[in-house]
Structure formats: C-alpha cells, structure tokens
MDTraj code that builds the backbone (N, CA, C; nanometers):
import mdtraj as md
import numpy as np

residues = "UNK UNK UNK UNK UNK UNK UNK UNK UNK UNK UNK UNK UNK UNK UNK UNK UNK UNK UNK UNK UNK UNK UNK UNK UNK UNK UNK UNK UNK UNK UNK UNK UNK UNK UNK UNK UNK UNK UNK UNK UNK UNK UNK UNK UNK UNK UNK UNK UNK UNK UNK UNK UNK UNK UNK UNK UNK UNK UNK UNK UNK UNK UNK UNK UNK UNK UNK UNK UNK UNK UNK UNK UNK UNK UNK UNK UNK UNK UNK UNK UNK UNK UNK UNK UNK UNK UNK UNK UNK UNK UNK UNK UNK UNK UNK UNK UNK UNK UNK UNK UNK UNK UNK UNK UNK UNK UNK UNK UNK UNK UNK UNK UNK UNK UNK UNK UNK UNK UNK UNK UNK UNK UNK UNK UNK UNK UNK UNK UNK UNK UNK UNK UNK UNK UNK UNK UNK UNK UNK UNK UNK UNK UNK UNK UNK UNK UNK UNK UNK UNK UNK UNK UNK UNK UNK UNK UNK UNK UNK UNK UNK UNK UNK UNK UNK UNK UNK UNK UNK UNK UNK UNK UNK UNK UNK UNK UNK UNK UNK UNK UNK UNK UNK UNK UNK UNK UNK UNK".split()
xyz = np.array([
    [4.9323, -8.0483, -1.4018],
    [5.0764, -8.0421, -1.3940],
    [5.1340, -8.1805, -1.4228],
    [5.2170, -8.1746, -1.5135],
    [5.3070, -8.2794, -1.5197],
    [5.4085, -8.3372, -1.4244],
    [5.4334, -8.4627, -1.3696],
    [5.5597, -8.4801, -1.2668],
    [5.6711, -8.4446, -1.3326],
    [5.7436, -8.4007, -1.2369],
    [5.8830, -8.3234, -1.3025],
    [5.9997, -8.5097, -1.2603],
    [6.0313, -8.4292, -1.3713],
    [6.1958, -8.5728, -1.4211],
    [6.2872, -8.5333, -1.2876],
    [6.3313, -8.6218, -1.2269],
    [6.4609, -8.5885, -1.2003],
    [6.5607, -8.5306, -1.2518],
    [6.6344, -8.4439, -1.1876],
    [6.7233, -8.3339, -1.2744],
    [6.8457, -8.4047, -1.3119],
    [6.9002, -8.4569, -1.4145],
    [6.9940, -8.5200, -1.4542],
    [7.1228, -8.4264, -1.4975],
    [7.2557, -8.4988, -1.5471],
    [7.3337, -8.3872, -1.5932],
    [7.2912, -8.3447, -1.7511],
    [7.1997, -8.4269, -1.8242],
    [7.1638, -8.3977, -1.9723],
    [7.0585, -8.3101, -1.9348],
    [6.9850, -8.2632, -1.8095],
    [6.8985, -8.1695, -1.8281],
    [6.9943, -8.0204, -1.8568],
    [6.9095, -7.9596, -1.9244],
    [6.9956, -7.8064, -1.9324],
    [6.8823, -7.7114, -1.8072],
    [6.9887, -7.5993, -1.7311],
    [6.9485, -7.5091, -1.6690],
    [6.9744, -7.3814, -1.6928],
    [6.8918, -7.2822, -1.7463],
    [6.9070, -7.1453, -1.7991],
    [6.9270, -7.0471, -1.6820],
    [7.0553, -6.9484, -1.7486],
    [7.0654, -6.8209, -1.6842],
    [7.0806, -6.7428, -1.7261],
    [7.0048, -6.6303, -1.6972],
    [7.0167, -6.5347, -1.7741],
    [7.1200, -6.4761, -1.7517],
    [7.2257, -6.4166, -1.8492],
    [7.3077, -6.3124, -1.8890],
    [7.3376, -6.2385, -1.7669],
    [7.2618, -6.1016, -1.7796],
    [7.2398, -5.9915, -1.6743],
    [7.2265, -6.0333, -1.5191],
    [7.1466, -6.1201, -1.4630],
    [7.1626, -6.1638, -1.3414],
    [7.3022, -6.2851, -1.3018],
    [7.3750, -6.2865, -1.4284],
    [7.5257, -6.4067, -1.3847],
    [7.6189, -6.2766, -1.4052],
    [7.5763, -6.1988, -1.4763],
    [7.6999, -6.0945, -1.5056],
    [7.7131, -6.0098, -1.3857],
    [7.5733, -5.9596, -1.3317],
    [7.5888, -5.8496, -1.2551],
    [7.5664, -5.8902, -1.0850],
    [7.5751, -6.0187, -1.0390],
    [7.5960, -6.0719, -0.9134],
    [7.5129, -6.0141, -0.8353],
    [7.3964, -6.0582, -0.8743],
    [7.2778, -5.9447, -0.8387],
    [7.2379, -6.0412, -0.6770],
    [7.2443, -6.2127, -0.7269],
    [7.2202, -6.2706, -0.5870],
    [7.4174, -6.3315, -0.5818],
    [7.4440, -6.3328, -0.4298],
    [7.5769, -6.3554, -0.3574],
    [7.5531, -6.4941, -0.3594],
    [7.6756, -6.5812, -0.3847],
    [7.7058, -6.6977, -0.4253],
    [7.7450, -6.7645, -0.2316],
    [7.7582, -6.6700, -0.1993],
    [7.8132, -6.6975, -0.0526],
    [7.6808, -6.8094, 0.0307],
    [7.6943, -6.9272, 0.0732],
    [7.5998, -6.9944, 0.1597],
    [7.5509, -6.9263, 0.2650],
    [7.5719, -6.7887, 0.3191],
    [7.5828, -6.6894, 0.4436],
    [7.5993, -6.5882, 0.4158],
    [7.4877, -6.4704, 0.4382],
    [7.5610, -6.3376, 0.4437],
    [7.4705, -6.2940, 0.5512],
    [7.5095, -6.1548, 0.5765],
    [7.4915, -6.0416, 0.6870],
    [7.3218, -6.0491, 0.7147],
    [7.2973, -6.0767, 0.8237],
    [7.1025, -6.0870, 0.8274],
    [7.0672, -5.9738, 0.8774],
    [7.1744, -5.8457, 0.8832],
    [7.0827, -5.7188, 0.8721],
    [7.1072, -5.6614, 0.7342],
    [7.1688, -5.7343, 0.6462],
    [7.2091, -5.6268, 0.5832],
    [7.0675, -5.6460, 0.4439],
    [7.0341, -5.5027, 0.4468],
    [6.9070, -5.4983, 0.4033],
    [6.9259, -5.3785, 0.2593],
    [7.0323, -5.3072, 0.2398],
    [7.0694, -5.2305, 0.0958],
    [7.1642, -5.2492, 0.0777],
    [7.2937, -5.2457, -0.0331],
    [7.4237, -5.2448, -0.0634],
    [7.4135, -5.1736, -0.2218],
    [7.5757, -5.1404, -0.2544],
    [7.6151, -5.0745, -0.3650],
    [7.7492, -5.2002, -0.4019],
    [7.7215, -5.1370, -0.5283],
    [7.8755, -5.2151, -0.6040],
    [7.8845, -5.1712, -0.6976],
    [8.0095, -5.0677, -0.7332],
    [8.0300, -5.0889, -0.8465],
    [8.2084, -5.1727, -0.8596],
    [8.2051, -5.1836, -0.9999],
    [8.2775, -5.2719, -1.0875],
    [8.2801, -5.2072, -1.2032],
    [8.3878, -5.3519, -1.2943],
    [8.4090, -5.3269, -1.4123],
    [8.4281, -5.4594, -1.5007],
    [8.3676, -5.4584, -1.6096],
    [8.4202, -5.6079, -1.6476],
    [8.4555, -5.5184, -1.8119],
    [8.5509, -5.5829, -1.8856],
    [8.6036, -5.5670, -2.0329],
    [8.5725, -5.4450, -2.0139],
    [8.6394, -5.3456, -1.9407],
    [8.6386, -5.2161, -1.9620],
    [8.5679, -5.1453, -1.9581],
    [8.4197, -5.2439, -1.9016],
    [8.2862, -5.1559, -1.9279],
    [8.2672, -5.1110, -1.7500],
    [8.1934, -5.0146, -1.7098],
    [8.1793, -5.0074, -1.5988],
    [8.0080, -5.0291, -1.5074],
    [7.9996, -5.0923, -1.4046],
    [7.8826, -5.1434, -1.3691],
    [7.8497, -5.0410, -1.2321],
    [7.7111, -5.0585, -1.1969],
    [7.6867, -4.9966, -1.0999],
    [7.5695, -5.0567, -1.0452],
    [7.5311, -5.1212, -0.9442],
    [7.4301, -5.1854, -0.8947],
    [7.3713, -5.1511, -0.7448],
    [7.2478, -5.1307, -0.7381],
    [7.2152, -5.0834, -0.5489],
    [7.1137, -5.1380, -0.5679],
    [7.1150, -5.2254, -0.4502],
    [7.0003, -5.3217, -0.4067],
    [6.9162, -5.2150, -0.2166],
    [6.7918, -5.2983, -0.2670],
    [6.7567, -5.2817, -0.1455],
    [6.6579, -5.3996, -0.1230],
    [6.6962, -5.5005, -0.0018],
    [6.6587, -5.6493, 0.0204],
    [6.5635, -5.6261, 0.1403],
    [6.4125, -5.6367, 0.1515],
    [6.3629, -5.6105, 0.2862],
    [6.3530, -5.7325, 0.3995],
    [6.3951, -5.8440, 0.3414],
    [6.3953, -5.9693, 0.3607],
    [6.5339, -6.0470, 0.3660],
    [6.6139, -5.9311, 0.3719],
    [6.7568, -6.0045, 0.3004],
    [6.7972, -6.0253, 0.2013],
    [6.9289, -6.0300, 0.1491],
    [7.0095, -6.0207, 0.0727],
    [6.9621, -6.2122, 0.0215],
    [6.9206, -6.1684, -0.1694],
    [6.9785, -6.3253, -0.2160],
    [7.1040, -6.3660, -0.1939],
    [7.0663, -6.4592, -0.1763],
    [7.2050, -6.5628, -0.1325],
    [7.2212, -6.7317, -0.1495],
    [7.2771, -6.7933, -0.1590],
    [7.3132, -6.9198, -0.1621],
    [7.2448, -6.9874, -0.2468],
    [7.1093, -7.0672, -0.1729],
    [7.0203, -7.1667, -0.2472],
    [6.9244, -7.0612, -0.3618],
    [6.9852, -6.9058, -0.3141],
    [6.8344, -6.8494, -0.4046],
    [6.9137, -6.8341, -0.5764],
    [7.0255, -6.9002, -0.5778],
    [7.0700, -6.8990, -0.7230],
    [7.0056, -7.0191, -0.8193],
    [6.9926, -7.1242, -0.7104],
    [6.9588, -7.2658, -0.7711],
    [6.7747, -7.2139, -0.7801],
    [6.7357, -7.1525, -0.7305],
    [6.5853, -7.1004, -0.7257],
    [6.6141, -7.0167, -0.8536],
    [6.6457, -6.9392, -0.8705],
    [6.6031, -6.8437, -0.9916],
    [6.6499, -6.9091, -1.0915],
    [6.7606, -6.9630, -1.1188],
    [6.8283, -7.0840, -1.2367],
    [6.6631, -7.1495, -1.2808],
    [6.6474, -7.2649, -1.1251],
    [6.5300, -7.3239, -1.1722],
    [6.3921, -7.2387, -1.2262],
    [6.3741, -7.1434, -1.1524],
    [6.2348, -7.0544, -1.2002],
    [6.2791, -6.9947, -1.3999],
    [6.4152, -6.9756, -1.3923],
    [6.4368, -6.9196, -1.5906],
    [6.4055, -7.0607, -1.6384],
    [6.4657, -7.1850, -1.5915],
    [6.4909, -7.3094, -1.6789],
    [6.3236, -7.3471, -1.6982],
    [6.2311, -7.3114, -1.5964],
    [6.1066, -7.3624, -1.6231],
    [6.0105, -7.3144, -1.7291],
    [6.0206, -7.1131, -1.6643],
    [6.0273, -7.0221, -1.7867],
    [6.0263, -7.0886, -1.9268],
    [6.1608, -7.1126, -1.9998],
    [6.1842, -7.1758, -2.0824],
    [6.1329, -7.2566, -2.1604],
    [6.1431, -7.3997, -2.0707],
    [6.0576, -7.5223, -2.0856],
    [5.9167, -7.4685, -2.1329],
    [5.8060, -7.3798, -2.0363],
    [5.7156, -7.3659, -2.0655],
    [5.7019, -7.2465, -2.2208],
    [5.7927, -7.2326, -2.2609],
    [5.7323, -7.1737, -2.3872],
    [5.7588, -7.0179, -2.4117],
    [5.8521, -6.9491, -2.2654],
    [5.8051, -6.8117, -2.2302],
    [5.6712, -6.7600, -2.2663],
    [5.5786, -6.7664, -2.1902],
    [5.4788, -6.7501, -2.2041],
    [5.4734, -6.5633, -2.2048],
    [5.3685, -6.5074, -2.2971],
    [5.4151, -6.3718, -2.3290],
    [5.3413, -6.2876, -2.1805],
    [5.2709, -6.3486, -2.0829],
    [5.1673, -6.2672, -1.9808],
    [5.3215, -6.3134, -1.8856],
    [5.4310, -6.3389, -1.8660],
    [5.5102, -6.3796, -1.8031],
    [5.5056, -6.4465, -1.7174],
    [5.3812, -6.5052, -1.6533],
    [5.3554, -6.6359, -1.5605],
    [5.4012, -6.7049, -1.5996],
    [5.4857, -6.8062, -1.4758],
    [5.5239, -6.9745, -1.4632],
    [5.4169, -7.0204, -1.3414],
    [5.3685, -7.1042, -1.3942],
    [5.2886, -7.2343, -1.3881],
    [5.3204, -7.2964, -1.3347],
    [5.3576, -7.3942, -1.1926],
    [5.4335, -7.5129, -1.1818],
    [5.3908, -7.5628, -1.0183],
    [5.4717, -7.6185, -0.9694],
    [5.4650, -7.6433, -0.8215],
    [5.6008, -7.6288, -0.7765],
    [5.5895, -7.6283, -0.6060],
    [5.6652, -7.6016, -0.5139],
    [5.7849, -7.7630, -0.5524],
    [5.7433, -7.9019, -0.5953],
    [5.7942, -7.9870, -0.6175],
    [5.8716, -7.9801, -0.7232],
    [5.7966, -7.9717, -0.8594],
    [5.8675, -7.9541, -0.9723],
    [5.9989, -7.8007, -0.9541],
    [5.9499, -7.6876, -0.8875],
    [6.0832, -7.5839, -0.8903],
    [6.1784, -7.6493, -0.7563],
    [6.1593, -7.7464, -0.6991],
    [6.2601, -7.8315, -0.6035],
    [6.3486, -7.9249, -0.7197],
    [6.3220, -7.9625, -0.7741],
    [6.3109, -8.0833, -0.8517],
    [6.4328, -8.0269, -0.9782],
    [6.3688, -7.9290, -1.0551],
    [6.4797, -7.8714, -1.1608],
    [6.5782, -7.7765, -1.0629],
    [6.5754, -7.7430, -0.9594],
    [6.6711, -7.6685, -0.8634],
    [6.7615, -7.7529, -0.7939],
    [6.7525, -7.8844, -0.7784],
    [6.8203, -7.9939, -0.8168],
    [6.8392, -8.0277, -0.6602],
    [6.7102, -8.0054, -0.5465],
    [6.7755, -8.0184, -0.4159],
    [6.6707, -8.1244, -0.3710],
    [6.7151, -8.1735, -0.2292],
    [6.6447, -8.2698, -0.2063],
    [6.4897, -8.2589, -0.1346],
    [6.4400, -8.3722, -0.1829],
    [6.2203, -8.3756, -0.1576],
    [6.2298, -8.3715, 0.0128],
    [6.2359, -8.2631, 0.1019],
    [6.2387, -8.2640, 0.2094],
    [6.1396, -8.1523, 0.2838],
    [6.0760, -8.1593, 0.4285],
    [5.9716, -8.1043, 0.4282],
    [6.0650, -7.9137, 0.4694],
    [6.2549, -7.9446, 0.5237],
    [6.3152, -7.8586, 0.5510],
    [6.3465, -7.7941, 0.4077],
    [6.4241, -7.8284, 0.2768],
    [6.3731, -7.7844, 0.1495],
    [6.2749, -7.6738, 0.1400],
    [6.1367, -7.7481, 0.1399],
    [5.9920, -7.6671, 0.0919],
    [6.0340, -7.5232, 0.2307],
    [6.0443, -7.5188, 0.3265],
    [6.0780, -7.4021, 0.4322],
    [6.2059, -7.3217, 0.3733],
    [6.2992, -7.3595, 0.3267],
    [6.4045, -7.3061, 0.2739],
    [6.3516, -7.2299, 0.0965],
    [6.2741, -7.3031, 0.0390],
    [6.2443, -7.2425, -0.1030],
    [6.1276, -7.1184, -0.0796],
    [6.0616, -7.1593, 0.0185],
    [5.9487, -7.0384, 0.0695],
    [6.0442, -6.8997, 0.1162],
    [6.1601, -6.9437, 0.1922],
    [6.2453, -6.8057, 0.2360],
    [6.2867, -6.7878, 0.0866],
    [6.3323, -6.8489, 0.0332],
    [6.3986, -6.7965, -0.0869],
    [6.3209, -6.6873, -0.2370],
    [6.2117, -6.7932, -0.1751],
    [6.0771, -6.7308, -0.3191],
    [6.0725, -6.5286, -0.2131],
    [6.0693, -6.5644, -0.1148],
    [6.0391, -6.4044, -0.0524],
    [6.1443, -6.3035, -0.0649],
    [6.2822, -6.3556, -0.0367],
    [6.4024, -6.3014, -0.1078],
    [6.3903, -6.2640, -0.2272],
    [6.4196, -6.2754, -0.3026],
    [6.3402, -6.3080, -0.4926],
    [6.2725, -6.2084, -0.4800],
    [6.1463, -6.2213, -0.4315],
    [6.0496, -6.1246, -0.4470],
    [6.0427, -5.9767, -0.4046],
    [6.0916, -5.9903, -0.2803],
    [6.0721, -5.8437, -0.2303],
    [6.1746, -5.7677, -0.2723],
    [6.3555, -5.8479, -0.3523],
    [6.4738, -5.7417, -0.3994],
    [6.4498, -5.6765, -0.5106],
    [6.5043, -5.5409, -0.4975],
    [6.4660, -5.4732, -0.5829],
    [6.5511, -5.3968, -0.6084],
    [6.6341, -5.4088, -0.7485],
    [6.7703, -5.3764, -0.8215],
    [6.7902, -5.2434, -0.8812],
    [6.8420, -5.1355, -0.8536],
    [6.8582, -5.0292, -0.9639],
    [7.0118, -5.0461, -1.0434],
    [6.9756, -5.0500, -1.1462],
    [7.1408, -5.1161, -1.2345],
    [7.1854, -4.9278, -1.3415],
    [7.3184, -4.9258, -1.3255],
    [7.3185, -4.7984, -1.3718],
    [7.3984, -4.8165, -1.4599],
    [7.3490, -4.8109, -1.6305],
    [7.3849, -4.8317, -1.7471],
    [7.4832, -4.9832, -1.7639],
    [7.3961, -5.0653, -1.7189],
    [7.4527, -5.2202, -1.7029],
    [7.3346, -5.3146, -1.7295],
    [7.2413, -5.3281, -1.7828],
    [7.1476, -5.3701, -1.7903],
    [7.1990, -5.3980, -1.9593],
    [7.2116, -5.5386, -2.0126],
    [7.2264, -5.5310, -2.1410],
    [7.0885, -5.5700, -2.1958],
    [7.0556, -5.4745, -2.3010],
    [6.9226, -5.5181, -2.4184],
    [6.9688, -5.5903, -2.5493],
    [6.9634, -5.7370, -2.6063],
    [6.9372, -5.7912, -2.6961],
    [6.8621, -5.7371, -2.7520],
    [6.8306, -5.6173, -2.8217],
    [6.7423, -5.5966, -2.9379],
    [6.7336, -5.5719, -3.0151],
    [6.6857, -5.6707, -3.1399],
    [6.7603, -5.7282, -3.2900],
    [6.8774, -5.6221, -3.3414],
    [6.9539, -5.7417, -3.2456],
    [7.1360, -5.7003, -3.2740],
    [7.1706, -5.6248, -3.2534],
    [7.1139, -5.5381, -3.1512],
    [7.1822, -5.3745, -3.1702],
    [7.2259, -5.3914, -2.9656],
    [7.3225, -5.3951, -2.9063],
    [7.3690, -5.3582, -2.8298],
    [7.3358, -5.2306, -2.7393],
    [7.1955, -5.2467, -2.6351],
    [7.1656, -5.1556, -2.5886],
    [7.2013, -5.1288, -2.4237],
    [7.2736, -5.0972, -2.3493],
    [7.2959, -5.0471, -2.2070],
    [7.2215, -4.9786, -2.1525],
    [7.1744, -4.9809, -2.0737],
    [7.0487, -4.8958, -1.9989],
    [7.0618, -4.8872, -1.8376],
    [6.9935, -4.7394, -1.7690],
    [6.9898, -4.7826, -1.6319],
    [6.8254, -4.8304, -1.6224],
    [6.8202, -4.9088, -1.4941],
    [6.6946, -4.9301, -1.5188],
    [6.6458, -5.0001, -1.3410],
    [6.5343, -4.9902, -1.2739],
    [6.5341, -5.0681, -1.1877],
    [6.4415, -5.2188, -1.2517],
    [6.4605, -5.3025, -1.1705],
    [6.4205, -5.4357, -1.1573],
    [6.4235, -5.5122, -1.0934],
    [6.2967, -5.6053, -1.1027],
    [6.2853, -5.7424, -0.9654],
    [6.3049, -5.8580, -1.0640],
    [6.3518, -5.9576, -1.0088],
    [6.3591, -6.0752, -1.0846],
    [6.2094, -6.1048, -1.0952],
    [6.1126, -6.0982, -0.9526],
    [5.9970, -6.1822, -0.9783],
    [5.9408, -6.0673, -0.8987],
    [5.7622, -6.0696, -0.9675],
    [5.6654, -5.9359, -0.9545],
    [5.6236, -6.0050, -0.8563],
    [5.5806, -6.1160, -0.8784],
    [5.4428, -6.1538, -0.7843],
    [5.4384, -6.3037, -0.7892],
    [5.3957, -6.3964, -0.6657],
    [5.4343, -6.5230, -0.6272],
    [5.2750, -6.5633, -0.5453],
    [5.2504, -6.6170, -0.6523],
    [5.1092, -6.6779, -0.6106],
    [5.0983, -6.8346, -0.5560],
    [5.0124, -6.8482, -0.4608],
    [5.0599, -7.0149, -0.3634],
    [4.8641, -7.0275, -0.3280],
    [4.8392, -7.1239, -0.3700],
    [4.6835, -7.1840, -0.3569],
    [4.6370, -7.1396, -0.2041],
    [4.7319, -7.1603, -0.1115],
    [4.7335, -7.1453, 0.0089],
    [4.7749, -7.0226, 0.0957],
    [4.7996, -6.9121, -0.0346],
    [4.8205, -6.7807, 0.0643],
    [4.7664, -6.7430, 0.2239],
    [4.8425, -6.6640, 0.2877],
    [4.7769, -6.6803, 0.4115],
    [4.7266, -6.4970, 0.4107],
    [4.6765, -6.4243, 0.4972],
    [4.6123, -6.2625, 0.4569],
    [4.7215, -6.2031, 0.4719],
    [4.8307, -6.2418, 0.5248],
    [4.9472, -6.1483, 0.4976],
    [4.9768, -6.1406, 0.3483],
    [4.9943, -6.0214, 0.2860],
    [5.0759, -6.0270, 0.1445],
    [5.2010, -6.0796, 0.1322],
    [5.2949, -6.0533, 0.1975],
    [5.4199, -6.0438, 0.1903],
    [5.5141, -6.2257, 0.2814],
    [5.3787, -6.3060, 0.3316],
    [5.3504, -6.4167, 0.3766],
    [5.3730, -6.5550, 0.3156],
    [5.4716, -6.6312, 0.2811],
    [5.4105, -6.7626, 0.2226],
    [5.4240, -6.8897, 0.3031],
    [5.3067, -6.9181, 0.3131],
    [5.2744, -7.0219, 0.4205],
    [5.4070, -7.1709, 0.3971],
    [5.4051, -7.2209, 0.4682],
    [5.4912, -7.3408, 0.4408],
    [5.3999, -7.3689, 0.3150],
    [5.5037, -7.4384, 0.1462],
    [5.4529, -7.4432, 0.0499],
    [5.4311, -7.6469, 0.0615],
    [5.2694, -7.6453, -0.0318],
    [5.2444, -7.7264, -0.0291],
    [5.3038, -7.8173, -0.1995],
    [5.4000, -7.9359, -0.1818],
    [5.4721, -7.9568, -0.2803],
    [5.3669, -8.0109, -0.3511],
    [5.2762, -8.0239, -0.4068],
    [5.1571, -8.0361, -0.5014],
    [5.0745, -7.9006, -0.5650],
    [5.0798, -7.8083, -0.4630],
    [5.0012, -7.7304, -0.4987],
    [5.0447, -7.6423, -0.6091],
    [5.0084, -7.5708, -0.6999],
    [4.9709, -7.5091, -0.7857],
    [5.0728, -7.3631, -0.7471],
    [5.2029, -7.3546, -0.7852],
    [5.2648, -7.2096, -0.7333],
    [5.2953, -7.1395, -0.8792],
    [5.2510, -7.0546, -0.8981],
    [5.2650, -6.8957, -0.9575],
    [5.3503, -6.8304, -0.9238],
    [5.4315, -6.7907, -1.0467],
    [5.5609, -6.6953, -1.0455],
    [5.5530, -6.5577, -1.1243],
    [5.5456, -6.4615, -1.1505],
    [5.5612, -6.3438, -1.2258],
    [5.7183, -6.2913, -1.2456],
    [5.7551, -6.3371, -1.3443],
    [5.8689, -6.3027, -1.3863],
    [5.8829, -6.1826, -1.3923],
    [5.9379, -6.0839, -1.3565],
    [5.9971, -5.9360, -1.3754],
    [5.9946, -5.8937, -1.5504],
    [5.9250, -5.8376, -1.6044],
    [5.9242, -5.7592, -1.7598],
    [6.0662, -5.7745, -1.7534],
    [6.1831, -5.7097, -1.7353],
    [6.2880, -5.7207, -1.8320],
    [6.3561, -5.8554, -1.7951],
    [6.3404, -5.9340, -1.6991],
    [6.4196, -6.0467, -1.7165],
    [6.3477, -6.1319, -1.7838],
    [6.1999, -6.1539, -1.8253],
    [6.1001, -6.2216, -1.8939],
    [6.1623, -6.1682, -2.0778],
    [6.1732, -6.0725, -2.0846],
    [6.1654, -6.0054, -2.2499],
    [6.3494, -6.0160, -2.2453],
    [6.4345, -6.0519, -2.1648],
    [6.5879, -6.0610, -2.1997],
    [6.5691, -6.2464, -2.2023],
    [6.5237, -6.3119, -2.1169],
    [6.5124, -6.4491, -2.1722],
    [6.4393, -6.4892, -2.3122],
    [6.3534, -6.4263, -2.3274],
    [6.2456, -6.4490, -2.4552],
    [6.3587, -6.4026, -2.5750],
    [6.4567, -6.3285, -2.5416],
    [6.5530, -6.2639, -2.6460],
    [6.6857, -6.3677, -2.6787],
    [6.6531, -6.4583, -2.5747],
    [6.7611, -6.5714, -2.5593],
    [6.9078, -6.5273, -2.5462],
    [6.8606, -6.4153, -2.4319],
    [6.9865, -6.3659, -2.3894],
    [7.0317, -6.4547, -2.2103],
    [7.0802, -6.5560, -2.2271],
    [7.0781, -6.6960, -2.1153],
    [7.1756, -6.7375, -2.1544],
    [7.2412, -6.8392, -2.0816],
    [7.3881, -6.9265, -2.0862],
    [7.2697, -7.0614, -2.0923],
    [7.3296, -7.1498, -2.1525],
    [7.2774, -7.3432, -2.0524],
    [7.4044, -7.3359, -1.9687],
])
top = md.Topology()
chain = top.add_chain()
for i, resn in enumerate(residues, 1):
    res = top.add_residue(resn, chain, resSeq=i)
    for name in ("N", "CA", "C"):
        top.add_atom(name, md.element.get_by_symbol(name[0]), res)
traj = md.Trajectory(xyz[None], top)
C-alpha cells in the first residue's frame, strides 16, 4: 500500500449520480437509532422516485457520506477494478474522507463501514443506467457495499473489530454502483 496524500482542495472526490440523486444516506449528523426501514417517495424534473430501505444497523447518516464519497474516489483512483474490490486501509479511506488520524475516527469509520454494509435499497424505476447513451430507468434492489474484509475479523460476521489503520481493509463494491461508476456516471 501506498501512503495516502493528504486530502487537499485539488484532490477530486467522486459521487456517484444515483446515490446523490436518490438520498439513499441522510445528510443529517443524527437520526432516529431505532429507525431500522423507511419509504420515500419524490419527484425531481418531473420524474417520479420511489425508495425503501431497510437498515439493520441503522440508517446511513452523517460521516457515512464522507465514507462512501471516499470508498467511490478510491474505487476510481484504483482503476475500477472489474472483480469490484478496493484495496486500501482503514488510514488511507480516513485520509481521502478527509477526517481526522484519531483512535475515536477509526471507531466511528468501523460503525459506518457496518451501516454501508448491512443497507439494503429497493429503488422503484429510479435507478439510472448509463448504457452507451441510451437512458435506462429500472427498479432494482441494491447495497452500496457486498462485503468488507479487515485482516483482523473477529468470528462474528456481521463484527468489525476496532480497525487497525495499517491493516489491509477490503471493500466489495455493490455490482450496480461498481458498473454505474465504471460508466462514469459520478459528479467530482
């Protein structure tokens, strides 16, 4: 692993499209700590959205925007790799997530990586497909991230031990948010 740069304002940070459009994680620093499913629909340019989550861990929220920002921007960097693994450490996704080297941090990105992981989105004909040029809408379910691998797993699955900022952390990007970034369907 390479040491990660300090995150400057000339670094660029990728987002994808579909997860800024469809407010899939709450911008709010705080939300409801039972609240474990929700619905929304909406409308943007006339189009109409429909989204139901079910969070077993809680609702994304706050720092888990600067987490998934950083997990696409690394994505990226690394090449989109086509098996959809990111490669990296608990330091370097601190580091492009732009927060501070603290041992409370690494406890806060571990809740966040489990958030991430365990939500699981059904989007109803709001899901946009980039595919060569043709404007596709779809319902579809989806996780941002499949699977979150840590050198130091503990026998719980669903477990991540306080993360060690050196060690070696594994991300599985979700198939359609992996193949909508690879489509360079993202903001900087």
């Amino acid at each position: 692993m390479t040491e990660a740069k300090p995150l400057t304002p000339t670094h660029e940070r990728r987002d994808e499209r579909n997860v800024a459009r469809l407010g899939i994680i709450s911008i709010q620093s705080r939300v409801d700590d039972d609240l474990r499913t929700w619905k929304a629909e909406f409308e943007i340019d006339g189009r109409p959205y429909r989204v139901e989550c079910a969070a077993p861990y809680g609702r994304p929220h706050g720092i888990d925007t600067d987490i998934i920002l950083a997990v696409q921007t690394l994505f990226v960097r690394a090449g989109c790799p086509p098996h959809d693994w990111l490669h990296t450490t608990a330091y370097e996704l601190r580091n492009v997530a732009g927060l501070p080297d603290n041992g409370r941090t690494y406890a806060r990105l571990r809740d966040s990586l489990k958030r991430l992981w365990s939500t699981g989105f059904l989007v109803g004909e709001g899901w946009h497909d980039p595919v060569r040029g043709r404007q596709v809408w779809s319902s579809d379910t989806l996780r941002s991230t499949l699977r979150i691998r840590d050198h130091e797993m503990d026998s719980e699955l669903e477990q991540l031990p306080g993360l060690d900022p050196s060690a070696t952390l594994s991300i599985k990007l979700g198939e359609q948010l992996a193949q909508s970034i690879r489509e360079r369907h993202v903001q900087v």
